[in-house]
C-alpha positions in Angstrom: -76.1 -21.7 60.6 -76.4 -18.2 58.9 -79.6 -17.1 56.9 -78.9 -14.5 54.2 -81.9 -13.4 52.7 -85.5 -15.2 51.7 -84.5 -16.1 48.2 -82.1 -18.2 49.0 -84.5 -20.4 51.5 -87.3 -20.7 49.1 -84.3 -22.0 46.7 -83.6 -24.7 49.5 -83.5 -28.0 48.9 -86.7 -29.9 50.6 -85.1 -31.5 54.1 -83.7 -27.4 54.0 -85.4 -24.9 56.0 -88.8 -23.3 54.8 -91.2 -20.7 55.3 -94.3 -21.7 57.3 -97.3 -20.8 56.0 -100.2 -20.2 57.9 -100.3 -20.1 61.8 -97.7 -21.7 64.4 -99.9 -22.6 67.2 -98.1 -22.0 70.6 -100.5 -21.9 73.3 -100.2 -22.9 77.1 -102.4 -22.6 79.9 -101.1 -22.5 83.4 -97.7 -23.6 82.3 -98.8 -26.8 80.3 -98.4 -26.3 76.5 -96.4 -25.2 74.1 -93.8 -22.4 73.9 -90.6 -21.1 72.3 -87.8 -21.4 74.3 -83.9 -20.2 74.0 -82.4 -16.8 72.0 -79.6 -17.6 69.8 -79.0 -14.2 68.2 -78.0 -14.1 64.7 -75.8 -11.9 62.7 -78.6 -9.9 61.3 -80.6 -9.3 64.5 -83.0 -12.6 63.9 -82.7 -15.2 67.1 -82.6 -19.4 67.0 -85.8 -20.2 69.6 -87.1 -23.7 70.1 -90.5 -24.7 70.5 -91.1 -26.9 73.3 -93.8 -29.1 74.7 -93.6 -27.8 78.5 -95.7 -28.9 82.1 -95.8 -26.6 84.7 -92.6 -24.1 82.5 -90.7 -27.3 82.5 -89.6 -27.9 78.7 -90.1 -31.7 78.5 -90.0 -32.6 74.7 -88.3 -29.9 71.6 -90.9 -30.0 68.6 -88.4 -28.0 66.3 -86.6 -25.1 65.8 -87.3 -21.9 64.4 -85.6 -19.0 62.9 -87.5 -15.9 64.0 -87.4 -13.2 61.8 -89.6 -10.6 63.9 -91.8 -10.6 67.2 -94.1 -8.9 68.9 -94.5 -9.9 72.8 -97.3 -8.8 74.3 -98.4 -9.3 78.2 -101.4 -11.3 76.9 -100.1 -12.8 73.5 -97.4 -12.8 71.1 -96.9 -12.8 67.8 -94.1 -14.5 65.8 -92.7 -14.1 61.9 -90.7 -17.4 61.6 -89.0 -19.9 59.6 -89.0 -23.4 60.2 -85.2 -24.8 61.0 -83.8 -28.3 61.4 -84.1 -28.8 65.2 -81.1 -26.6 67.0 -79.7 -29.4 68.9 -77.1 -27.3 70.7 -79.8 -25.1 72.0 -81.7 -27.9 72.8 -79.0 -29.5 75.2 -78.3 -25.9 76.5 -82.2 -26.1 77.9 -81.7 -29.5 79.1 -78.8 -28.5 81.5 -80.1 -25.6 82.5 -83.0 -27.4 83.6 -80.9 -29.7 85.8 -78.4 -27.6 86.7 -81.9 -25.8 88.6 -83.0 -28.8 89.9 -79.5 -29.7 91.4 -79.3 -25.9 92.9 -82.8 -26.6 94.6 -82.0 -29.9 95.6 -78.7 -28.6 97.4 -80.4 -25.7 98.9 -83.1 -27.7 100.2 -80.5 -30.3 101.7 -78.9 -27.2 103.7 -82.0 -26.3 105.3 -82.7 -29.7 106.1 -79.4 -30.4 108.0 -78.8 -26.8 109.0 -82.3 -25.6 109.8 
């Protein structure tokens, strides 16, 4: 999925990507939220993220994908110039096993200290 210029999205089709206007709320506290997850870099230095409805920095549930044009991540907040993508379901499996593949590791290591401990 390669993203040329701006022109060419506001030309889109409808079900195409657009431009969101206004503010993207993505807001946890003490890991339950939202957030944008995933860095598929692009050609032309923008990145693929997904936002994700996440307990305890678990992603549970992708909302959608967006193509992030610019950011600015602070220690506090963060700031993101983005358009809104059909969801990146290759990205979105990615995250899914990724978070089992983690799950299996602890599982595993906390078998060998059971039996070995």
């Amino acid at each position: 999925m390669n993203f040329c210029c701006l022109k060419e999205l506001e030309r889109q089709p409808s079900n195409e990507p657009r431009i969101k206007n206004g503010v993207e709320k993505i807001f946890s506290f003490n890991g339950i939220g939202t957030t944008l997850y995933g860095r598929e870099m692009q050609y032309d230095g923008t990145y693929i993220a997904t936002k994700w409805i996440i307990v305890i920095y678990i992603p549970i549930i992708p909302l959608s994908s967006y193509l992030v044009l610019h950011d600015n991540i602070g220690l506090f907040s963060s700031e993101y110039q983005m358009i809104q993508i059909p969801l990146h379901w290759k990205q979105v499996f990615k995250t899914y096993l990724f978070v089992i593949l983690l799950f299996s590791l602890i599982g595993f290591i906390g078998l060998l200290l059971h039996f070995f401990w």
